[in-house]
TORZA-424469 format. One record per atom (N, C-alpha, C): residue in one letter; atom name; residue number from 1; x, y, z. Coordinates in pm, whole numbers, plus 50000, padded with zeros to 5 digits. Layout:
# TORZA-424469
A:CA:NUM:X:Y:Z
...
//
This chain:
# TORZA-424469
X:N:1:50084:49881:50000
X:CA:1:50000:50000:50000
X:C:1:50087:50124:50000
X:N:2:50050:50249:49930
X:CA:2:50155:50354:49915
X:C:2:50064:50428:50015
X:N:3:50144:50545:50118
X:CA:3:50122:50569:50179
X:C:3:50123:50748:50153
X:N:4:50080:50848:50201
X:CA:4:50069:50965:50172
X:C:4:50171:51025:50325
X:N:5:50286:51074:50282
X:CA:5:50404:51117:50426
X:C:5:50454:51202:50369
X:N:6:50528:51219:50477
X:CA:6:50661:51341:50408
X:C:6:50781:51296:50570
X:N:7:50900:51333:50495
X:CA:7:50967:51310:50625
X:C:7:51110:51415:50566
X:N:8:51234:51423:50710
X:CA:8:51299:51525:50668
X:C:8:51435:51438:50718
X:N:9:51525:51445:50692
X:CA:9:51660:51383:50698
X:C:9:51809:51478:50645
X:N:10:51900:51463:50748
X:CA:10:52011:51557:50722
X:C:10:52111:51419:50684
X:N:11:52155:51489:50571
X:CA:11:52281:51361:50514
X:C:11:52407:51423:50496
X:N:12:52502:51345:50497
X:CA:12:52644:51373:50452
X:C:12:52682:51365:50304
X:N:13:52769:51459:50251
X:CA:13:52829:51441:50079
X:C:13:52920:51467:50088
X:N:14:53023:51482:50022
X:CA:14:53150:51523:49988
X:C:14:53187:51633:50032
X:N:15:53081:51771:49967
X:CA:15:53046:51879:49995
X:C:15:53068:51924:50135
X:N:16:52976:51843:50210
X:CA:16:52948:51902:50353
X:C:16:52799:51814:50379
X:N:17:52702:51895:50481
X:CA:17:52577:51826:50500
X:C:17:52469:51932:50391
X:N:18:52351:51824:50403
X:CA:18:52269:51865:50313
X:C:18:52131:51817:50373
X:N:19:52023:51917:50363
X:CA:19:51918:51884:50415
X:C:19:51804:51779:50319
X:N:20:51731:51713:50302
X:CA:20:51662:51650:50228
X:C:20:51522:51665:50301
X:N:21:51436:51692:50224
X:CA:21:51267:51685:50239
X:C:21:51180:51596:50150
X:N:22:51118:51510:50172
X:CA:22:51044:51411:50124
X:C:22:50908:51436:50143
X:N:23:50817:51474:50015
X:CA:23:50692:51444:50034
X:C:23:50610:51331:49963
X:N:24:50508:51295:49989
X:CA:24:50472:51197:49832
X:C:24:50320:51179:49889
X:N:25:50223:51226:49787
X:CA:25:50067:51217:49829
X:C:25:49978:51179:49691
X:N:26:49908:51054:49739
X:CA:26:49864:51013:49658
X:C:26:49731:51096:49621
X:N:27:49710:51081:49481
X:CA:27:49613:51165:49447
X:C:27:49498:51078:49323
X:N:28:49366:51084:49372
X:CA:28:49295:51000:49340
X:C:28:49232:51061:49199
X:N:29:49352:51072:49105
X:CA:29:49303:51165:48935
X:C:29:49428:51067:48862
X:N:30:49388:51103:48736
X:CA:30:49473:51004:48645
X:C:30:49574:51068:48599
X:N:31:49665:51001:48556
X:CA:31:49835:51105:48509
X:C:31:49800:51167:48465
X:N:32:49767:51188:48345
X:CA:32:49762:51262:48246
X:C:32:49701:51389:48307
X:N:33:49608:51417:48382
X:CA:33:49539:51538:48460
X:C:33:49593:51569:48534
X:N:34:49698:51484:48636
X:CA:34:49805:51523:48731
X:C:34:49940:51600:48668
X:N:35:49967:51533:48560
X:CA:35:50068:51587:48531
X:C:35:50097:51765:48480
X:N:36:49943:51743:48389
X:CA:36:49927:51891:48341
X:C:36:49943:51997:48477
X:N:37:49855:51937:48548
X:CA:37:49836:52028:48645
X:C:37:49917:52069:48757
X:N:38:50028:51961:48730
X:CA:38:50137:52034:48834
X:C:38:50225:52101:48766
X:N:39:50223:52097:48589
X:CA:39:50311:52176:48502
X:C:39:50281:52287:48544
X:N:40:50117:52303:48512
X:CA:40:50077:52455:48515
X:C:40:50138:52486:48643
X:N:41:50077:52464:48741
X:CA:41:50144:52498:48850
X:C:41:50250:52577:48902
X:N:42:50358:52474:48852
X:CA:42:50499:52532:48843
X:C:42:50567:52646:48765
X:N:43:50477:52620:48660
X:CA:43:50518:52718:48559
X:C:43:50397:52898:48553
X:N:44:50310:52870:48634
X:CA:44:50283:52996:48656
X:C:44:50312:53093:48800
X:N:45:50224:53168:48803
X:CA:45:50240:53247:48947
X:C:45:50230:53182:49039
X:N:46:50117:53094:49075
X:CA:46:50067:53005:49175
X:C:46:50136:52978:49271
X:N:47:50291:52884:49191
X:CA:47:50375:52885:49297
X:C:47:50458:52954:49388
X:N:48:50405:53057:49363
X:CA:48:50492:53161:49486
X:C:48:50369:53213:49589
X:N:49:50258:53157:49603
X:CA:49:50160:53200:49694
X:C:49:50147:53118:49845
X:N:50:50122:53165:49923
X:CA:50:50160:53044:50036
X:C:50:50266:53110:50102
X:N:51:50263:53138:50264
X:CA:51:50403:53110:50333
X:C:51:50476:53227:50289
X:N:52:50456:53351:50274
X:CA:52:50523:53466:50227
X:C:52:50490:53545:50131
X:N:53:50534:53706:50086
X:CA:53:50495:53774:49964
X:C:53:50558:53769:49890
X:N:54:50563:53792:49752
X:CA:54:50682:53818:49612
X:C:54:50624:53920:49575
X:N:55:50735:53991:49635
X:CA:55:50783:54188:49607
X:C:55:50807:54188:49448
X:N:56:50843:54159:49370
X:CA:56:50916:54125:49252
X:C:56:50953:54040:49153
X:N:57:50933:54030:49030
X:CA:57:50900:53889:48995
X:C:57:51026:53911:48811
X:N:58:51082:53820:48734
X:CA:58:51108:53864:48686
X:C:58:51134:53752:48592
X:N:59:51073:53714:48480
X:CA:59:51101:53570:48412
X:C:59:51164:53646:48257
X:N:60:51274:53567:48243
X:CA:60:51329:53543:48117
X:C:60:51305:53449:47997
X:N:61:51290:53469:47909
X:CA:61:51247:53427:47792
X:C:61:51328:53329:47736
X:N:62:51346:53174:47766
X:CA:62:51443:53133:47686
X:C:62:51405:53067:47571
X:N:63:51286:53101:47544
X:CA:63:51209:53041:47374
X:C:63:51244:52879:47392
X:N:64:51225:52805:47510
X:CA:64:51238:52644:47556
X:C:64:51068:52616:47604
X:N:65:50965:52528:47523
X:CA:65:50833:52516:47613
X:C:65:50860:52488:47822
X:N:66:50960:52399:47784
X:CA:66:50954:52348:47889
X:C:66:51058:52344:48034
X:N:67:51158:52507:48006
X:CA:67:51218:52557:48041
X:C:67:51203:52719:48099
X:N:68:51164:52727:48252
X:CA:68:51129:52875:48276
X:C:68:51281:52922:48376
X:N:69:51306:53063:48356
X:CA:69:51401:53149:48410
X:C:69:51318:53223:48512
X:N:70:51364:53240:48636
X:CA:70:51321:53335:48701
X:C:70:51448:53418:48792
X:N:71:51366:53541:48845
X:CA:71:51482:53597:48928
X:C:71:51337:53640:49011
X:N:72:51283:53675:49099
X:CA:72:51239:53755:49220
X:C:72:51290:53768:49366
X:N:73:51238:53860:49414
X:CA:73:51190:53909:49583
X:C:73:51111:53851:49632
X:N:74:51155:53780:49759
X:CA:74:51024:53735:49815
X:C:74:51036:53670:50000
X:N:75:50954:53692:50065
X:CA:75:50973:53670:50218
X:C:75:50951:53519:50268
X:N:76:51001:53483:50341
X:CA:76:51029:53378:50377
X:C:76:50963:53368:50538
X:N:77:50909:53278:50585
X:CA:77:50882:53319:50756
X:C:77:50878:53148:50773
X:N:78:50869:53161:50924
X:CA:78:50857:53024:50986
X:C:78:50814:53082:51126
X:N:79:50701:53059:51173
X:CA:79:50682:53113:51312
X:C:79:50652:53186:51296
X:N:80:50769:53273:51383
X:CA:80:50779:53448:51400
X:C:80:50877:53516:51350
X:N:81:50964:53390:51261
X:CA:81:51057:53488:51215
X:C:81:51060:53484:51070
X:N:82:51103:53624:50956
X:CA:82:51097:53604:50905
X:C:82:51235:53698:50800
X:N:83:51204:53672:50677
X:CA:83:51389:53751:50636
X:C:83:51274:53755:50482
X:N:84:51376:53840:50391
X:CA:84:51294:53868:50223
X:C:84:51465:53836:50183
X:N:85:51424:53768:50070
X:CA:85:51524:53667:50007
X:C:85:51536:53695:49886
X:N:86:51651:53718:49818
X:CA:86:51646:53744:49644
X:C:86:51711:53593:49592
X:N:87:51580:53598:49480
X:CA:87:51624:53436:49426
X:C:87:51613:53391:49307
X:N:88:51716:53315:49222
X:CA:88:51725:53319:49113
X:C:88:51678:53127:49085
X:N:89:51581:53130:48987
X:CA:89:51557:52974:48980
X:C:89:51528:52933:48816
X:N:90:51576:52781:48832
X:CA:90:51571:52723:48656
X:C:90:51446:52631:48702
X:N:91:51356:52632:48632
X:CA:91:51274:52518:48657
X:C:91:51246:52468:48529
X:N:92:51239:52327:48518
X:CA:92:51258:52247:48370
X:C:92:51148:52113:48367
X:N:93:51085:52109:48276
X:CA:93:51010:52005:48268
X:C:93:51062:51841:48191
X:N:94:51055:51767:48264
X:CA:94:51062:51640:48150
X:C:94:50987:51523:48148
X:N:95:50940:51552:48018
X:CA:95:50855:51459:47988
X:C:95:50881:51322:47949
X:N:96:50809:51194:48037
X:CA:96:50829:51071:48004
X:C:96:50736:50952:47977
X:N:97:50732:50847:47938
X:CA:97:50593:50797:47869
X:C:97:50500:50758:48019
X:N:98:50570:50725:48108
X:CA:98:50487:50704:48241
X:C:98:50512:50785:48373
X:N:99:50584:50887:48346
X:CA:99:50597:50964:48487
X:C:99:50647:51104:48362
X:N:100:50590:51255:48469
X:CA:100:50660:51377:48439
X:C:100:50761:51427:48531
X:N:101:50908:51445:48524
X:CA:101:50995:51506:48633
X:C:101:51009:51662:48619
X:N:102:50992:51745:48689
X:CA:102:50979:51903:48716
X:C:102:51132:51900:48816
X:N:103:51197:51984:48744
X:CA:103:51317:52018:48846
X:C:103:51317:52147:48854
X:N:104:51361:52184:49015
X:CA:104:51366:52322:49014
X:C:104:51566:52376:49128
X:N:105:51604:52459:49036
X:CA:105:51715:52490:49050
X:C:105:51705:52615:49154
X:N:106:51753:52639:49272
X:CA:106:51756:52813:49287
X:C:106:51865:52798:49346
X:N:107:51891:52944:49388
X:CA:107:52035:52971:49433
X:C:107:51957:53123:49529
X:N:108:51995:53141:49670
X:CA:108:51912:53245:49732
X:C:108:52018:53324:49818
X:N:109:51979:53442:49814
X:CA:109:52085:53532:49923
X:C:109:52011:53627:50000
X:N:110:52057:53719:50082
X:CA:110:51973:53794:50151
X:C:110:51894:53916:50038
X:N:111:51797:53973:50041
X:CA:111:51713:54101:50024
X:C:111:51791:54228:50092
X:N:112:51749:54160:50208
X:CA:112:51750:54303:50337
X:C:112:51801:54248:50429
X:N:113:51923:54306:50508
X:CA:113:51998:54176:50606
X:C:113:51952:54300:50748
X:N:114:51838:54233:50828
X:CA:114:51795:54286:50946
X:C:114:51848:54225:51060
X:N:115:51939:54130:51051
X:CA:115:51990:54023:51172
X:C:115:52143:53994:51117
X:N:116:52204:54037:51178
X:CA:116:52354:53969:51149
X:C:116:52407:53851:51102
X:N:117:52332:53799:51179
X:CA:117:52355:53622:51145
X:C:117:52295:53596:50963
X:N:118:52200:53701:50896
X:CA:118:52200:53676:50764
X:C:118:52267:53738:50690
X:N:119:52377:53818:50717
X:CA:119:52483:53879:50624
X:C:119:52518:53767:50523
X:N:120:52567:53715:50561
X:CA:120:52624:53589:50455
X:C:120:52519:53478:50411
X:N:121:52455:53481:50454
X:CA:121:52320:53343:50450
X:C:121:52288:53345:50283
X:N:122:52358:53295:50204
X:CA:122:52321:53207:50082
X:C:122:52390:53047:50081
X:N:123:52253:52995:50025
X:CA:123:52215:52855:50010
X:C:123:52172:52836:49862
X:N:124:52171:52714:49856
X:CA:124:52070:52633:49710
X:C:124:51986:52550:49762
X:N:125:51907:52526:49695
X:CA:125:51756:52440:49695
X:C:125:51746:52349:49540
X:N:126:51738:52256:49615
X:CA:126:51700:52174:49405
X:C:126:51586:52101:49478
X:N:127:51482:52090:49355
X:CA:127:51352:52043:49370
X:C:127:51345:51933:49313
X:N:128:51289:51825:49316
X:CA:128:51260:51757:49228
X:C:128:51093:51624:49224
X:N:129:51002:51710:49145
X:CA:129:50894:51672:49141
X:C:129:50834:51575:49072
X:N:130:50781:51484:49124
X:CA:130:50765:51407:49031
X:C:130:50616:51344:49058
X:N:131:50533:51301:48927
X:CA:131:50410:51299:48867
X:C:131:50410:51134:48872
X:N:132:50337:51042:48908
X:CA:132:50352:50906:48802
X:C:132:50239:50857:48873
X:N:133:50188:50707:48788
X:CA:133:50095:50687:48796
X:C:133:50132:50554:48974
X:N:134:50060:50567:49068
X:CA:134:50058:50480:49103
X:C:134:50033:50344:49162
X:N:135:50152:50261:49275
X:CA:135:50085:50144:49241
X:C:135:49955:50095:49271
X:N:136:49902:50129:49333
X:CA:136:49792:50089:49389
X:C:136:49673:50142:49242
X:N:137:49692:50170:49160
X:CA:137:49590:50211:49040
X:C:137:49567:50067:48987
X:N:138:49425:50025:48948
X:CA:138:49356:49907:48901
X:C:138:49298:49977:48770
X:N:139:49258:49790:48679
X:CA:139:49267:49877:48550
X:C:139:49109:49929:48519
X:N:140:49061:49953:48654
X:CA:140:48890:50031:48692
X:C:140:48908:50135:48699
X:N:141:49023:50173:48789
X:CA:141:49087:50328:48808
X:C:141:49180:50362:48821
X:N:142:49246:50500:48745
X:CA:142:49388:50503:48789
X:C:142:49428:50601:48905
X:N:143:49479:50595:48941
X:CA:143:49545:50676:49123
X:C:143:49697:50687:49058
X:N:144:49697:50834:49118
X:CA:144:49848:50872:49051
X:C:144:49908:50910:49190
X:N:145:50070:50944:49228
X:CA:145:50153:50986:49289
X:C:145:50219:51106:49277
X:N:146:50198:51215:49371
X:CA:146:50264:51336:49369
X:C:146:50383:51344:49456
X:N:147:50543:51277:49429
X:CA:147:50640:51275:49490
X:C:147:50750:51421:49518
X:N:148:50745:51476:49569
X:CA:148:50851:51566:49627
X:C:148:50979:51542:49683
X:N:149:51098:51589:49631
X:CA:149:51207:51625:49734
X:C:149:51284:51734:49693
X:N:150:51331:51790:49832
X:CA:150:51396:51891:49808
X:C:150:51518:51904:49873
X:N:151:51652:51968:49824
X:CA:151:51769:51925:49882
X:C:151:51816:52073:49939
X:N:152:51817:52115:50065
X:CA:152:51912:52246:50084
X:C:152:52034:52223:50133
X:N:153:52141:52293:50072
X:CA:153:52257:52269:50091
X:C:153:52313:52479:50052
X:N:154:52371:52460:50180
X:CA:154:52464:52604:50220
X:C:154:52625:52571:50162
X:N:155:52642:52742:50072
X:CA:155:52735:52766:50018
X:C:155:52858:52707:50147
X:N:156:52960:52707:50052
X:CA:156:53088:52667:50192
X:C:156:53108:52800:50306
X:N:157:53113:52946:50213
X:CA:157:53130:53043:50304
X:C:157:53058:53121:50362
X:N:158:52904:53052:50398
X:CA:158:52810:53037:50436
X:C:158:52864:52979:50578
X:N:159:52897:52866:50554
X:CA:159:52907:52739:50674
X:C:159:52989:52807:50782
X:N:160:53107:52857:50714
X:CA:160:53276:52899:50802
X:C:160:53211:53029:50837
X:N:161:53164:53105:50785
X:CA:161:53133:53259:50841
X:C:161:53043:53221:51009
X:N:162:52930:53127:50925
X:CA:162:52793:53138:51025
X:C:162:52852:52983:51160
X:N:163:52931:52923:51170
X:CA:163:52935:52824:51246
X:C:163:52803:52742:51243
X:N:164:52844:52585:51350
X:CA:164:52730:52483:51347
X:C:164:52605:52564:51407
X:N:165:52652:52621:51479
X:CA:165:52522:52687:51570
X:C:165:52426:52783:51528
X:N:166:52444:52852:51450
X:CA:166:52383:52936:51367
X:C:166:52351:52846:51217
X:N:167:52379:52751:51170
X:CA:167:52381:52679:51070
X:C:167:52262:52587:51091
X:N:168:52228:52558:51227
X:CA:168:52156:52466:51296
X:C:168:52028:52544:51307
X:N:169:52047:52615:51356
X:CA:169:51900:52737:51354
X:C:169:51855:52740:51201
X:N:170:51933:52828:51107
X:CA:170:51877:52847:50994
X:C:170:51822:52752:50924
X:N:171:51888:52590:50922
X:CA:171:51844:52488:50845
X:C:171:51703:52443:50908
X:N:172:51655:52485:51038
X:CA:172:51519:52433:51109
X:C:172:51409:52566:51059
X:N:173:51504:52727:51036
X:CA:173:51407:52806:50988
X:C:173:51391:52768:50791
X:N:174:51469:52708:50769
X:CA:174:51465:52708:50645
X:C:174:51363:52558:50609
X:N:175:51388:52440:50720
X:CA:175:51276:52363:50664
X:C:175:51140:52343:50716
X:N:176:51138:52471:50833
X:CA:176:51011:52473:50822
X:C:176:50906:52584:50692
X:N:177:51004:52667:50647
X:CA:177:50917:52763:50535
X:C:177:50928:52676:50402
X:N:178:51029:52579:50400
X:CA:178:51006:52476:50271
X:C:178:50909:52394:50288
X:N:179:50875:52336:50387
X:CA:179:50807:52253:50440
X:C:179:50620:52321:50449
X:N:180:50623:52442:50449
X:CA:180:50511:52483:50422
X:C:180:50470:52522:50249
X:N:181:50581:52611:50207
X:CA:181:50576:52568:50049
X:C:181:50542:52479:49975
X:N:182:50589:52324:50051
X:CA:182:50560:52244:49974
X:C:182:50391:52197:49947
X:N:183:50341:52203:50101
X:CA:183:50232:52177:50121
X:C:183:50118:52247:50056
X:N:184:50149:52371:50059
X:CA:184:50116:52478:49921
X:C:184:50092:52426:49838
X:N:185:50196:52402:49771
X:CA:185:50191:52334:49622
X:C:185:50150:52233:49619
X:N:186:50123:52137:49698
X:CA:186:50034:52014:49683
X:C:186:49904:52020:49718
X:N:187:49853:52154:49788
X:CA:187:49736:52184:49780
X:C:187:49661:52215:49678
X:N:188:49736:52293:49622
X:CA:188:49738:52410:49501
X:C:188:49731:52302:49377
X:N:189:49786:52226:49388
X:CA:189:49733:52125:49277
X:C:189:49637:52005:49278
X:N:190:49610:51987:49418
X:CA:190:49493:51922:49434
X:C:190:49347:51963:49406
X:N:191:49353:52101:49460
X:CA:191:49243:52169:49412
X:C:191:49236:52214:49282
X:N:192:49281:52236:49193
X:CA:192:49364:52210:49063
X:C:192:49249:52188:48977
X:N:193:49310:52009:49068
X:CA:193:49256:51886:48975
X:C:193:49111:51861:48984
X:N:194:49026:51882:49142
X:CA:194:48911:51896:49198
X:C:194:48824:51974:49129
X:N:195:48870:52110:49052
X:CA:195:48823:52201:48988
X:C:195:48794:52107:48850
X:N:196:48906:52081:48777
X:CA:196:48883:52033:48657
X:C:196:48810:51906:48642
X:N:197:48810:51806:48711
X:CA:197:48732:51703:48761
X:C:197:48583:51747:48800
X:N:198:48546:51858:48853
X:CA:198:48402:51923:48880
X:C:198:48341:51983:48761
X:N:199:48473:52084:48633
X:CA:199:48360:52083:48504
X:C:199:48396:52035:48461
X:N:200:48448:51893:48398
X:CA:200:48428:51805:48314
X:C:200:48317:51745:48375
X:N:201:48245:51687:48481
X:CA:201:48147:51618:48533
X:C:201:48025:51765:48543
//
């Protein structure tokens, strides 16, 4: 039986440590309607709603269907605290005969540095979304899978400036505002699909 979770795990690389976020929620619509709908998703405004504002927005044109550029402003909170973040992201679609993979690239630094401890605070985030049909689908109905993960990992002179202790804080403020993002976006496409499933019927 596939199960609908999310869980969070700190790992070791070569690099240094790296945070990992796991979501995966099954969704009772067929690929083909899942998939569109988390394209759209990704690829419009939508995804920046949820969990903060975007001051600024700024997409580049790379004449690719399935390739978007972005640069914006945008606030970040967890709790009570919160910081505005400038962020540059690749997000790319790929299409496959039984699953769609959505990757999303960013690279983030401070906006407005109101706390010392974020002078230096740039990190990366890679996304990686994925669409497929799953197992539990019979050939009465199909049930698809909305898999998430996301990897944050802090620049090196990030790490040496800010020490473990301050490194330790930010990675718990940072996966709890990912951690609400995500949920966002799996809302945001559930209802999506609920919509389009209500006028086609």
């Amino acid at each position: 039986m596939v199960v609908t979770r999310s869980d969070v795990q700190v790992r070791d690389c070569a690099g240094g440590k790296y945070v990992e976020l796991l979501f995966n929620k099954v969704l009772p619509f067929n690929l083909q309607d899942a998939r569109q709908a988390t394209w759209e998703h990704f690829r419009g405004s939508e995804k920046h709603m949820g969990n903060g504002r975007l001051y600024q927005k700024t997409v580049k044109d790379v004449n690719v269907f399935d390739t978007i550029l972005e640069e914006f402003t945008t606030e970040m909170h967890s709790n009570c605290a919160r910081v505005d973040a400038n962020m540059k992201q690749v997000i790319r679609r790929y299409m496959e005969f039984d699953r769609d993979v959505i990757t999303i690239v960013r690279n983030v630094s401070p906006a407005e540095v109101k706390h010392k401890m974020l002078t230096s605070l740039r990190y990366q985030v890679r996304c990686y979304i994925v669409t497929k049909r799953s197992s539990i689908s019979t050939p009465e109905r199909e049930v698809c899978q909305l898999q998430c993960c996301s990897l944050i990992s802090f620049e090196e002179e990030t790490v040496t400036q800010l020490g473990p202790d301050a490194i330790r804080t930010l990675s718990n403020f940072l996966i709890d505002s990912l951690a609400a993002k995500m949920q966002a976006h799996q809302d945001c496409i559930e209802n999506a699909l609920i919509d389009h499933a209500l006028h086609v019927h």
